[in-house]
N, C-alpha and C positions, 0 to 999 in steps of 0.2 A: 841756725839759719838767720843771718844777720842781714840777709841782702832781701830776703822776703819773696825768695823764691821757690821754698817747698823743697832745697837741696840743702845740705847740709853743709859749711862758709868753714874754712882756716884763719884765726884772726890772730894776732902775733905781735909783742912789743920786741921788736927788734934795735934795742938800744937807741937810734935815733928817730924810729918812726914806728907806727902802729898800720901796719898789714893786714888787709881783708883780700883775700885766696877765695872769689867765688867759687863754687862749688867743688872748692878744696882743688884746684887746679889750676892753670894759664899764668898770666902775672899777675900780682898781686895787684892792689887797689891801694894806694897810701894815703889816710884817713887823717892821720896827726904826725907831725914832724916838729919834733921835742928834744930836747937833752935829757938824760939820765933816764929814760923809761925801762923801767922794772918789769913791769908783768901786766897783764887785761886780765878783766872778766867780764864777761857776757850776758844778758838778762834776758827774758824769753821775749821782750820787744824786741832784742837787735840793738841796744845802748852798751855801748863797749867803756869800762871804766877802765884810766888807761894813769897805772901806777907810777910815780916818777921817785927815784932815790939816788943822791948824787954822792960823791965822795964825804963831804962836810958838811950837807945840808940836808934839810926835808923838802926839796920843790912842792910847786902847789902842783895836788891830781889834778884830771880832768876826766868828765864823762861825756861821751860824746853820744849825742840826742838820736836816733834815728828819727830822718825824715823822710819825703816825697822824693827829697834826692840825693841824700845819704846820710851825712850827720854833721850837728851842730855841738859845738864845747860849750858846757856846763861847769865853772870853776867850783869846786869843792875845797870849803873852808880848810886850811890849812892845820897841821895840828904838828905835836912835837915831835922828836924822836926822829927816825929815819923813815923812810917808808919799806918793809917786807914782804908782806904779802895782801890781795884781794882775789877773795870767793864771794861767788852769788849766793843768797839764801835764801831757796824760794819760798820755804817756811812761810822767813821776816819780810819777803819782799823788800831785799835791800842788798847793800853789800856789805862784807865785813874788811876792814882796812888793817891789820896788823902795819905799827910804827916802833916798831922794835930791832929794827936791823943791827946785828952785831952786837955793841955796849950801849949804841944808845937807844935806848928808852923811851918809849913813849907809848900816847894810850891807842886800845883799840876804838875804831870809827865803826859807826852803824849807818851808812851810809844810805837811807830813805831813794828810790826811783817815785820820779814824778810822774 
């Protein structure tokens, strides 16, 4: 539930933009409009971390903040490698950022929520 409404929200990197589908239904809500976005994950605030990985490069993430009136981008330190994949860990209370797409290499992120 990303929108903080006690239903349960679709939220979606769809190559140029990041999708919020309140209560998984109507039209979407478009939160970030980016190039190369890979993949989201979610944290039980409703902060959508929102993966980018381009053909040649590693773009910079972004986490986008929930607020009062939906959300703010949070740039996250850039690192090597491509970008792969991000899971929430609610363990860690963080994300994990897999930078290993393909051959190139790079490390994993343990991305901290403020």
């Amino acid at each position: 539930d990303v929108t903080g409404d006690g239903v349960p929200d679709l939220v979606a990197a769809t190559g140029t933009a990041v999708r919020v589908w309140s209560s998984m239904r109507g039209t979407p809500r478009v939160v970030l409009t980016s190039t190369a976005l890979r993949g989201v994950a979610v944290n039980p605030a409703g902060d959508i971390y929102a993966l980018r990985s381009a053909a040649a490069t590693n773009p910079q993430d972004v986490v986008l903040v929930r607020n009062a009136t939906g959300w703010a981008p949070a740039w996250v330190p850039n690192a090597g490698g491509k970008g792969d994949f991000v899971v929430w860990l609610e363990r860690a209370d963080a994300w994990l950022v897999g930078n290993g797409l393909d051959d190139h290499l790079g490390p994993m992120q343990l991305v901290q929520a403020e």
